[in-house]
N, C-alpha and C positions, 0 to 999 in steps of 0.2 A: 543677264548676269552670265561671264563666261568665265568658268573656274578652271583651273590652269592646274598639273602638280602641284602640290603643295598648298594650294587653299583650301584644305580638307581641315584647316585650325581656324578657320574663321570662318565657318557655318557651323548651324547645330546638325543633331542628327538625322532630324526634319527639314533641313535643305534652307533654313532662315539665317539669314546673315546674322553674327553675332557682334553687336553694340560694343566698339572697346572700348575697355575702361577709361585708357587715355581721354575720349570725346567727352566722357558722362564727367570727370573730373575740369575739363576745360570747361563744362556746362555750366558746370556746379559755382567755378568759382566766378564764371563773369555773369552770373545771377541771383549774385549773391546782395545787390543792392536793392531788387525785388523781393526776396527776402525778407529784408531788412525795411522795405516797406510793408510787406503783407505782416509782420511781427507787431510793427507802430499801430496799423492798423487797430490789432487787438488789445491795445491797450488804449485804458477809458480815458483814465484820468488826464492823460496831455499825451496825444499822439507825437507831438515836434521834440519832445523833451526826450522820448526814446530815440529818435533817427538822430537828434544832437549828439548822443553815447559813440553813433557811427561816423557819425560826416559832421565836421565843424562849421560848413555854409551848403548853402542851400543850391550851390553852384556845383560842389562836390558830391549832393545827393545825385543832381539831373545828370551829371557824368556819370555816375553808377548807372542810373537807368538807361544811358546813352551804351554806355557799356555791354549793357542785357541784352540790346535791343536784337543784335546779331545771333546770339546765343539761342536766344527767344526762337529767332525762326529757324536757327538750325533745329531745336528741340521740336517747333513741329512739326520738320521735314519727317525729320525717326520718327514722330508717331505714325506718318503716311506711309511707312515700310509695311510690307506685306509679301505674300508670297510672291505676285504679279507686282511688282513697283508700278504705279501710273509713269508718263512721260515727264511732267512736268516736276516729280520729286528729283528723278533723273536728273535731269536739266538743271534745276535747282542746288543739284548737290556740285553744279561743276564749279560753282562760285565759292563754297560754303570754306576754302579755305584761305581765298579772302576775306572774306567776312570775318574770319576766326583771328585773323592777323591784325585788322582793324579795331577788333577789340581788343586786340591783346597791345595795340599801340596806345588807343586811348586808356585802356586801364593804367601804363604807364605813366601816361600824365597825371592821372587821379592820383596813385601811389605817391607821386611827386610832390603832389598838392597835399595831401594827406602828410606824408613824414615833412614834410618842410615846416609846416605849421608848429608843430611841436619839436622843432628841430634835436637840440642838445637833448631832449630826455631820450632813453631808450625802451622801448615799450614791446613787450612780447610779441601782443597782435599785430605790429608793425612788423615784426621781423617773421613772422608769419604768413603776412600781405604778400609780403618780397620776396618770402619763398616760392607762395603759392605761384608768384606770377612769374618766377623764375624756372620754374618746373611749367609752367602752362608752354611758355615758350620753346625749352627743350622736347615736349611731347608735340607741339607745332610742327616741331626741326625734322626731331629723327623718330618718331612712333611709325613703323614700318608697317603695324597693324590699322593703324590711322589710316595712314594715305592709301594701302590696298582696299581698306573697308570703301571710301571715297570714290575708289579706281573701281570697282566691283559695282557700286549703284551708277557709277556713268554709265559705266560700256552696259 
């Protein structure tokens, strides 16, 4: 890690890179069909009848999971953060914002899939979905702290 001026706002005061927020909210929301599976999970009575509340086919769940799947490894990349980063997290992280782009493309097909179906009605969580994944995008774009977090685990 070579810290430049000014990266003294993205480390702690123990010299560990600091997690931005922007990443853990992209985290959150393209893992949220895991979720929503670990939720069904815990419910006895008809596991498929809670995931139906979310996703109206079963095509729209696997794209949820398909969605995670990037999310998923970026998540266990940061837990392999430590003082000494190994090589391979390094390496790992050069990709990590395609990966985050590719989710962010298929979750747009999902969304697509998702409000088309119940077209004409207007529904909160839908207009929620769309935020969320409209804000995922702009913290893609321009999160300055993102990309230097990114640029700090390469080099």
């Amino acid at each position: 890690m070579h810290l430049q001026p000014g990266d003294e706002r993205y480390v702690t005061p123990d010299g560990k890179l600091k997690t931005p927020s922007s990443l853990l909210f992209i985290l959150l929301f393209f893992l949220r069909g895991y979720a929503a599976w670990i939720i069904s999970l815990t419910f006895m009575e008809d596991r498929s009848r809670l995931l139906k509340f979310f996703y109206t086919s079963t095509d729209q769940f696997s794209l949820a999971l398909l969605v995670g799947l990037p999310a998923l490894f970026v998540f266990i990349l940061l837990t392999q953060l430590k003082a000494e980063t190994p090589e391979w997290v390094a390496r790992s992280f050069a990709v990590v914002p395609i990966l985050l782009w590719c989710s962010w493309l298929i979750d747009g097909v999902l969304l697509l899939s998702l409000i088309s179906n119940l077209w004409p009605t207007f529904s909160l969580v839908k207009a929620l979905l769309l935020f969320g994944w409209l804000a995922a995008g702009w913290m893609l774009l321009f999160s300055r702290h993102l990309k230097r977090f990114i640029a700090l685990i390469v080099s």
